[in-house]
RODO-2510 file (C-alpha; in nm, 4 decimals, decimal comma):
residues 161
     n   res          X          Y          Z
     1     x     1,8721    -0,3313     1,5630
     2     x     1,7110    -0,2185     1,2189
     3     x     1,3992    -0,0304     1,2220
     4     x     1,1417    -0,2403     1,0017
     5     x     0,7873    -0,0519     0,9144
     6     x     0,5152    -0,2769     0,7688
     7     x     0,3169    -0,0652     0,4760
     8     x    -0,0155    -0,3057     0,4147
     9     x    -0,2742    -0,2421     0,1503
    10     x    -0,4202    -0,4120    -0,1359
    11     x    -0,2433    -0,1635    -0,3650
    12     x    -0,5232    -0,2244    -0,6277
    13     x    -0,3883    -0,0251    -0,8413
    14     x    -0,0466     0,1009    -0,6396
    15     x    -0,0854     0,4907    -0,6631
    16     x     0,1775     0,7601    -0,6480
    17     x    -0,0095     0,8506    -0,3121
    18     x     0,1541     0,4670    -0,2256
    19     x     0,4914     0,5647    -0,3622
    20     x     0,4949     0,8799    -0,1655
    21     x     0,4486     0,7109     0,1546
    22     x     0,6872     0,4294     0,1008
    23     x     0,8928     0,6936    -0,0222
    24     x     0,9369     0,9004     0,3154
    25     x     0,8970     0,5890     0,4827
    26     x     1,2786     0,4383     0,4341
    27     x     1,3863     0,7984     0,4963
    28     x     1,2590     0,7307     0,8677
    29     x     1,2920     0,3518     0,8513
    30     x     1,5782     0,0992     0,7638
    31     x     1,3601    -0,1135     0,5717
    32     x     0,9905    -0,0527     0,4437
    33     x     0,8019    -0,4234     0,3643
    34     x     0,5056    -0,3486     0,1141
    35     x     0,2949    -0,6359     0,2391
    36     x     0,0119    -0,6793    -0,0303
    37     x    -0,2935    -0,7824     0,1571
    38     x    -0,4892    -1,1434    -0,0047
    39     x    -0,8251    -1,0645     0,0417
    40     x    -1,1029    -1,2985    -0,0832
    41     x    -1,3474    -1,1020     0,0111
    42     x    -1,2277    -0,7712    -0,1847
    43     x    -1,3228    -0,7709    -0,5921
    44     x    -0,9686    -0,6570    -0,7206
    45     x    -0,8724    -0,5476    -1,0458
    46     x    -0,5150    -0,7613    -1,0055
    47     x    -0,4318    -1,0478    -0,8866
    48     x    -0,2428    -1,0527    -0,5638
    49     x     0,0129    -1,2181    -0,7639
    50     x     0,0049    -0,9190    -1,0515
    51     x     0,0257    -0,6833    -0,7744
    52     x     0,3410    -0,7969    -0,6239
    53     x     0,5116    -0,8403    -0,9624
    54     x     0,4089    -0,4725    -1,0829
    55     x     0,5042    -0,3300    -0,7142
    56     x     0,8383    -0,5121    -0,7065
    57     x     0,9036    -0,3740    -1,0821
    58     x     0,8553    -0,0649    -0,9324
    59     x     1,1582    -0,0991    -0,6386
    60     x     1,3898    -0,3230    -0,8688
    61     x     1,6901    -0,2270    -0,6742
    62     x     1,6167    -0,0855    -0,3781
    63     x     1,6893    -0,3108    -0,0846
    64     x     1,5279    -0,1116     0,1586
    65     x     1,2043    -0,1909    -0,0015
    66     x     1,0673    -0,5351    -0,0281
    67     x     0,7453    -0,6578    -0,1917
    68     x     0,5437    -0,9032     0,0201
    69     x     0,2041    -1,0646     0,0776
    70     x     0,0295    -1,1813     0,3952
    71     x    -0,3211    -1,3050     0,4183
    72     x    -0,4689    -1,3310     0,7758
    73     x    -0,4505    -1,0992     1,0455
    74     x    -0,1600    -0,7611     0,9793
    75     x    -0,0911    -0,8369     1,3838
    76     x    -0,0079    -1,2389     1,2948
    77     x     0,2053    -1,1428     0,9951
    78     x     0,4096    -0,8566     1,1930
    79     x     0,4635    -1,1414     1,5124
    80     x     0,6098    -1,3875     1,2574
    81     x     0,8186    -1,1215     1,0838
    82     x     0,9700    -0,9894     1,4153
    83     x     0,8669    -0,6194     1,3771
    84     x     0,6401    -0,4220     1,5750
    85     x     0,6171    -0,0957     1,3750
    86     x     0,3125    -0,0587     1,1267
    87     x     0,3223     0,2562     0,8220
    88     x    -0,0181     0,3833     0,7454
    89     x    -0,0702     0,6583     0,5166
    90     x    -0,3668     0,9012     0,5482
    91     x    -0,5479     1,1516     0,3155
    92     x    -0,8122     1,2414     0,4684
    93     x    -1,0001     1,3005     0,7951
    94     x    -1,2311     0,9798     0,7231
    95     x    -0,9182     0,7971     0,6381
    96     x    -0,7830     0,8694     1,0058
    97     x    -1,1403     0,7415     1,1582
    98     x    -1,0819     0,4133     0,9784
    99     x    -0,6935     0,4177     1,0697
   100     x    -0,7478     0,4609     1,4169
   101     x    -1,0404     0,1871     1,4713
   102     x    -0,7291    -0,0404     1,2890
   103     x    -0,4878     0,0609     1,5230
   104     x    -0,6285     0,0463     1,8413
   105     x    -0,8083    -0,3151     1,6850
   106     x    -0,4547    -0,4625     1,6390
   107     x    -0,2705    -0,3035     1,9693
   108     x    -0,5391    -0,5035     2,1586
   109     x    -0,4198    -0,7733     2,0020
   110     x    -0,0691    -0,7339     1,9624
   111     x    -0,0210    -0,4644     2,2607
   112     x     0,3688    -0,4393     2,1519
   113     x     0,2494    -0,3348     1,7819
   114     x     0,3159     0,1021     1,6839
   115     x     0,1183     0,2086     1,4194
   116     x     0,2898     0,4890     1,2419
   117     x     0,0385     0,7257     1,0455
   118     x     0,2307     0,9894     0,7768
   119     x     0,0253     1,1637     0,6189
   120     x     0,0109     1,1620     0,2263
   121     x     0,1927     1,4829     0,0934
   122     x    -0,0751     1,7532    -0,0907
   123     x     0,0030     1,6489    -0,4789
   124     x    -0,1427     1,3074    -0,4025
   125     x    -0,3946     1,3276    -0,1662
   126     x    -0,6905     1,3136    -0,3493
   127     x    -0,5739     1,0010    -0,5064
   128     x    -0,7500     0,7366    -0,4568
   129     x    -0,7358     0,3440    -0,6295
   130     x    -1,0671     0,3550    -0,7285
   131     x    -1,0485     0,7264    -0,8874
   132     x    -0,7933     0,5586    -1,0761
   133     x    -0,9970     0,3270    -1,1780
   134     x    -1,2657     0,5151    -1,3377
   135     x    -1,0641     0,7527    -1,4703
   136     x    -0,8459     0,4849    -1,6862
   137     x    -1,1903     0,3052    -1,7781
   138     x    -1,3379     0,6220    -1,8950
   139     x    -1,0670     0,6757    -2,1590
   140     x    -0,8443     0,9572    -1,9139
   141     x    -0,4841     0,9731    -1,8421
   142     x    -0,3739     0,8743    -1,4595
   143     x     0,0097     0,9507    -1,5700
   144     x    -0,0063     1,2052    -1,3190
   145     x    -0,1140     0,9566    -1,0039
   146     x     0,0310     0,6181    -1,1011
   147     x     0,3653     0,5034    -1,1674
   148     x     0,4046     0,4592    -1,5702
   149     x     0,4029     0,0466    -1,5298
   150     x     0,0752     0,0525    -1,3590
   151     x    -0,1311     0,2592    -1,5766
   152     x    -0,0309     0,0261    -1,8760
   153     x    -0,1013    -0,2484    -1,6801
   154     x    -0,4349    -0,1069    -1,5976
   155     x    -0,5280     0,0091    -1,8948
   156     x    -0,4616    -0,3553    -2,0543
   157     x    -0,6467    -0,5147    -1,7935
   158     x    -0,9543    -0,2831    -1,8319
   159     x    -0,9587    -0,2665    -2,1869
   160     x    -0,9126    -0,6556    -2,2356
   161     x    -1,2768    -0,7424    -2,1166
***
């Protein structure tokens, strides 16, 4: 039987901090699904439909990885894709206070579901989506923390208003 994490997030933008999860994620899973979280009540920079398109540029061929979206509840979404395993990444100790009020939240309601947290590797953990996001609309360079397609994408996005 294959081993199939869930990674959510609204990846707005998808950071290096992502990629490093996802990353050491297939090295520990068979398959890693980067489900892209529809949230209406979140302002986002990209559209959940931009976001899936730039993360799936990112892993053009690389089975192990595939770009999803789910709106709803994560526990609903893992029940109807047959997987009880759930990747979170962590930078810091407030990161884990949120983390774990999810977790427990969704084993209550989905008491087979294993949340998984890895902790996001030193060069990227003060990353952050909306660091990113001031940084590129301030004029700076987030080469460093984003893949190349996503700071483009970013800057066009922030400079076309």
């Amino acid at each position: 039987m294959k081993r199939v994490a869930i990674y959510p997030g609204s990846f707005d933008p998808f950071t290096n901090g992502h990629l490093n999860i996802i990353e050491r994620g297939v090295k520990v899973f068979d398959n890693v699904i980067v489900a892209v979280a529809h949230n209406v009540s979140k302002k986002t920079i990209f559209t959940l439909d931009e976001r899936v398109k730039i993360i799936r540029e990112i892993f053009k061929g690389r089975p192990e990885v595939r770009v999803d979206y789910f709106q709803g509840l994560l526990v609903e979404y893992a029940k109807k894709l047959g997987t009880n395993i759930v990747l979170r990444g962590m930078r810091t100790v407030s990161d884990f206070e949120y983390e774990l009020q999810m977790a427990l939240s969704n084993k209550t309601l989905y008491p087979e579901l294993e949340t998984i947290f890895m902790v996001t590797e030193s060069p990227h953990s003060h990353i952050s989506s909306s660091l990113i996001k001031e940084i590129i609309s301030l004029g700076g360079s987030a080469k460093e923390m984003v893949p190349e397609i996503v700071e483009k994408k970013l800057r066009k996005k922030l400079f076309k208003k």
